[in-house]
N, C-alpha and C positions, 0 to 999 in steps of 0.2 A: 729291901732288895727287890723284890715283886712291886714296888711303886716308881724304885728307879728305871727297872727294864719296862714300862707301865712308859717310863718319860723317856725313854732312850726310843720306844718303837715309831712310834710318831714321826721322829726324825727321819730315821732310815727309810720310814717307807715313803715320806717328802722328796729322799734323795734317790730311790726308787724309781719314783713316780715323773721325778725331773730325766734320768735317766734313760726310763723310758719312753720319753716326749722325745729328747734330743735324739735318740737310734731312729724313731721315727721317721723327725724331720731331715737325719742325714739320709735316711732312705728315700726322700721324696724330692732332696735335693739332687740324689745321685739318677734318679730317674728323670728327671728334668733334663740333669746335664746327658743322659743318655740320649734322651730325646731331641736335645740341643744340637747332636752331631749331624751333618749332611748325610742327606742317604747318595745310593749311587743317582737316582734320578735325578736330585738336585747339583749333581757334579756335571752331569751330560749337560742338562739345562745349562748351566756358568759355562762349560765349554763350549756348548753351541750359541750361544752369547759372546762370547769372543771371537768364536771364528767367523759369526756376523759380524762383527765390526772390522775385522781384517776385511773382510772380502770387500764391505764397505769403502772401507779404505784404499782398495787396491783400483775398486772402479773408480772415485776420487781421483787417484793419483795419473790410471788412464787415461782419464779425460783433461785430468790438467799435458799429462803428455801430449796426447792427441791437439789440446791448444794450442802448447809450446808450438808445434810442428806446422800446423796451420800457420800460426804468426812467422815462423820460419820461411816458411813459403810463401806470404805475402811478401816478408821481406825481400826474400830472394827475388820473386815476379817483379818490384817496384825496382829492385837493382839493375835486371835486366831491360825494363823500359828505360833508365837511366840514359844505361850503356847504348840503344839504341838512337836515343834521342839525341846522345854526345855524338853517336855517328851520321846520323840524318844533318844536324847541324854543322860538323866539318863537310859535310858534302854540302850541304846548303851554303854553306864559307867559300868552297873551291867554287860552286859554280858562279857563285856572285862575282870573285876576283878573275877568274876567266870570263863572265859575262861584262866586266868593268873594262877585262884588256879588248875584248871584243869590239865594244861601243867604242871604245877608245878610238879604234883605229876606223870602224867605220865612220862615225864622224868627221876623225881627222884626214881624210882620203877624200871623199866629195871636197870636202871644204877646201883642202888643198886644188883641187883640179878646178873649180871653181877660183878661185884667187889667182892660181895661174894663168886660167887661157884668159879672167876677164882683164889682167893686166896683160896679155899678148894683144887682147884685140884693143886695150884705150892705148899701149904706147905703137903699136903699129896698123893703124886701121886703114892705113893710107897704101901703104907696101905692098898690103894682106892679097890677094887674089878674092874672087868673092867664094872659089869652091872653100878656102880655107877660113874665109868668115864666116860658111853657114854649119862646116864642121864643130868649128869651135863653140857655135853657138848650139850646137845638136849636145856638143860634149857636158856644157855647162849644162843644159835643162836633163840633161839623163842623170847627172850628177845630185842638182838639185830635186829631181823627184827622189832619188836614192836616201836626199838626207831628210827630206819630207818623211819620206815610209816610215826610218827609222826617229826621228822625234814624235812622228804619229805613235808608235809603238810605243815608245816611252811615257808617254801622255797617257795612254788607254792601260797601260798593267799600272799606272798609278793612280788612276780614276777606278780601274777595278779595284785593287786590291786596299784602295781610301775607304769603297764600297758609296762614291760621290755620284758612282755611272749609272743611270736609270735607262732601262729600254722603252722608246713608244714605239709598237707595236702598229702595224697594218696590215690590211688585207694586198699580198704584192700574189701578181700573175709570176711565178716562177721561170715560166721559160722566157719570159722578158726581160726579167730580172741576170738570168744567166747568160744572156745573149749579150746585155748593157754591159756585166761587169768583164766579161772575153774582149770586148771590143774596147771599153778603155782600158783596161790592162795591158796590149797592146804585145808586141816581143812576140814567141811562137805560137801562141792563143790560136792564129789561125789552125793551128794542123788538130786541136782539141777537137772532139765530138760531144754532141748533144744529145740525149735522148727523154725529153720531157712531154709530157700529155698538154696543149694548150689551154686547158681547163685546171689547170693542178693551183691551186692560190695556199699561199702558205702565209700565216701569220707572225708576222717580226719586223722587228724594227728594220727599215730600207738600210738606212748606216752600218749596223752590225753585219746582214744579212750580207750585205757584198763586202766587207772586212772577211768574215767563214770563207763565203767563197773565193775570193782572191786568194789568200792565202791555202788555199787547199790547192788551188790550181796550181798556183806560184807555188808549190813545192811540190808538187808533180813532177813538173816540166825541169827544175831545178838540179831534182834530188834522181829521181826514174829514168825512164827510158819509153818513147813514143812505143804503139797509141795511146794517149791519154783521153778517156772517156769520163763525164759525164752521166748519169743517169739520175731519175727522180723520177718518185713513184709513192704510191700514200699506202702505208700499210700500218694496220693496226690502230688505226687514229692519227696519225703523224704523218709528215712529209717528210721522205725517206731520200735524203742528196749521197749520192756516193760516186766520192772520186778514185779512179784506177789509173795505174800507169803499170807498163813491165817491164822496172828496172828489175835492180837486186833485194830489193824489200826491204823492212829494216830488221836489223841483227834480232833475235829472240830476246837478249838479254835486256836489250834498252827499252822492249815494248810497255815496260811497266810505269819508264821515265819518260814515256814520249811529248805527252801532252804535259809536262812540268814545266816550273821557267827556269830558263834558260839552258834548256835539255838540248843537247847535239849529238847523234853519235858520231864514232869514229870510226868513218869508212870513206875509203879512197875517193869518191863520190863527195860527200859531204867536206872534206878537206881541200879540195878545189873550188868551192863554193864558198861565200860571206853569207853572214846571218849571226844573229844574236841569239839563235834560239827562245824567241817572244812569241812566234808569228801560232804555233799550235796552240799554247797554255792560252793565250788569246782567242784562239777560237774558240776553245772550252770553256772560257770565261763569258764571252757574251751569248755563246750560244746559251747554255746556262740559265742567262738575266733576259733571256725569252721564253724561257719554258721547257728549252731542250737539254741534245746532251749529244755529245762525241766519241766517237771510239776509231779503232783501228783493227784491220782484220787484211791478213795476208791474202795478194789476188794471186786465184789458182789458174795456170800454175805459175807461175812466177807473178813478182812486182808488189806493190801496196793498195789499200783500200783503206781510204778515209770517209770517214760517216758521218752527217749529220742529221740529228731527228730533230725537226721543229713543229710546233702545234699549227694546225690545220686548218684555215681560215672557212668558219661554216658560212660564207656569203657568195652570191655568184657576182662576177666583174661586168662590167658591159664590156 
């Protein structure tokens, strides 16, 4: 009995001993998993971990908005030159098809009066009187310099605008120059005033330089109302031409289209007159392909002022 409980204890205190090992290890397991739980510090942390990547997120999403918005309004901005440009171009269409009927009829008008009187004076030369032979012939050459002007004109905005027109430049005395191109221009030139320094030498092409000037006079005298003056003076480095008449001036509205091709306004003045609207956009143009530049400026108090500034010839003339 005392050998079997002898065999018996052994055992029990094996299962003891294991017993007491397993309480153990669930007690170091359960400490573990206690210590495995997030404290409140590591919750804060995970949330302020998340609410960084929102906020992340949200300036992400701003800036692709603020892109979006951008690209929107380029869009928008490229629409709106679009639309402009579709409107520039119908204007640029209307003035071509009014400068097409224009030419049209300038052309066909010399031409015509021309063909008539020179078949009045080959079938009747003998009839004719001689005061009505030198009319006809005054009629015809005022005609033919008329279609001359305008094929000249046509010639020069298609040599400008080829960009085939080169200027040679010279040293020109100005008041000679001004004096030359009144006297053959010829028509009311006489009642024109001059007021030039004898010394004043301006550098540009001879060609161009009485082209500016002609037509600035010639639409003085056309378009205004006497006195029409002249002046030239050197200011700032430049030869400063400015012509004045005191008509009615031109309208505010047109002053931005003046110097354009084929730019006319429409006032009661200018509609009693021919013209292709060539002869300003042509000034601008060769003055330009000398080294200058053109404007317009209203003469006080009434009438127009046209300008031309050309570079300065540093040489003295004999």
């Amino acid at each position: 009995m005392t050998s079997a409980e002898t065999q018996v204890a052994p055992g029990r205190g094996s299962v003891d001993a294991k017993a007491a090992t397993s309480t153990d290890a669930t007690h170091d397991n359960a400490d573990e998993i206690v210590d495995a739980r997030p404290t409140e510090a590591d919750s804060q942390r995970a949330l302020m971990n998340i609410l960084e990547d929102i906020d992340a997120d949200r300036i992400r999403l701003e800036d692709t908005q603020s892109a979006i918005l951008n690209i929107l309004d380029d869009f928008d901005a490229e629409r709106r030159k679009v639309e402009e440009a579709n409107l520039d171009l119908q204007a640029v269409n209307e003035a071509m098809r009014s400068f097409v009927a224009v030419a049209a009829h300038d052309l066909r008008s010399p031409l015509a009066s021309i063909v008539g009187f020179s078949a009045l004076l080959k079938e009747s030369w003998e009839t004719l009187t001689d005061e009505n032979r030198r009319k006809f012939v005054a009629t015809i050459d005022r005609q033919s310099q008329n279609l001359s002007r305008l094929v000249d004109d046509l010639l020069t905005l298609s040599s400008v605008e080829g960009g085939s027109m080169n200027a040679r430049p010279e040293a020109i005395r100005l008041e000679e120059a001004l004096l030359r191109r009144l006297d053959l221009s010829g028509g009311d030139t006489g009642s024109v005033m001059v007021s030039c320094a004898p010394d004043l030498v301006v550098w540009a092409d001879p060609d161009h330089l009485g082209r500016i000037l002609d037509n600035y006079v010639q639409n003085a005298l056309k378009y205004g109302e006497p006195p029409v003056q002249i002046t030239a003076e050197r200011r700032d480095g430049m030869v400063e031409v400015r012509v004045t008449d005191h008509g009615l001036g031109v309208p505010p509205e047109f002053v931005p289209r003046l110097f354009g091709k084929f730019a006319r306004a429409t006032t009661p003045k200018t509609a009693a007159q021919k013209g292709t609207g060539l002869g300003l956009s042509i000034a601008r143009a060769l003055a330009e392909l000398n080294g200058g530049e053109t404007f317009y400026e209203p003469n006080v108090p009434n009438g127009s002022c046209f300008v031309v500034r050309l570079p300065t010839a540093d040489v003295a003339l004999p």
